[in-house]
N, C-alpha and C positions, 0 to 999 in steps of 0.2 A: 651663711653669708653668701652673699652672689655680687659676679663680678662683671663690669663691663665694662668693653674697651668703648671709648670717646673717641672718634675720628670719621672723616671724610674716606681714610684710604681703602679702595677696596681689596689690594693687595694686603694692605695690615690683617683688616677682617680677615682674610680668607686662611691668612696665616693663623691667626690665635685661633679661630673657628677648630682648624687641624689640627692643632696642639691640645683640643679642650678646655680650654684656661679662661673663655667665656660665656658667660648666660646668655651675655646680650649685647647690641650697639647703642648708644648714644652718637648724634650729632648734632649739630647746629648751620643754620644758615653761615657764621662766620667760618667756620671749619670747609665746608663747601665753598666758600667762596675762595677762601687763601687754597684751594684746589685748582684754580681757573678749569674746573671743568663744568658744563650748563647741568646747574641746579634739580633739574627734572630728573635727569640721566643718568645721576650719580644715586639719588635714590630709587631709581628706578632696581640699579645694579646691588644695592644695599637689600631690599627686600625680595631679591630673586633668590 
C-alpha cells in the first residue's frame, strides 16, 4: 500500500516528506487556489 498526502501546502509536504509517512503528493487546481498563492509557483515549489 502507498500513501499520499493531498494538499497545496508546502510546509505540510515538507513535513510528512521528513517523517517518511509519504510516497507522494497529490493536488488539484482547487486546493492551490483556496492557497491564494500564483498557481505556477506553488508547483513549482511542489516538484523541487
Amino acid at each position: 500500500m502507498k500513501f499520499f498526502i493531498d494538499t497545496a501546502d508546502v510546509k505540510e509536504i515538507a513535513a510528512a516528506n521528513e517523517l517518511g509517512l509519504v510516497d507522494g503528493v497529490t493536488t488539484n487546481p482547487s486546493l492551490i487556489a483556496k492557497s491564494g498563492r500564483d498557481f505556477h509557483e506553488v508547483l513549482k515549489e511542489i516538484i523541487a
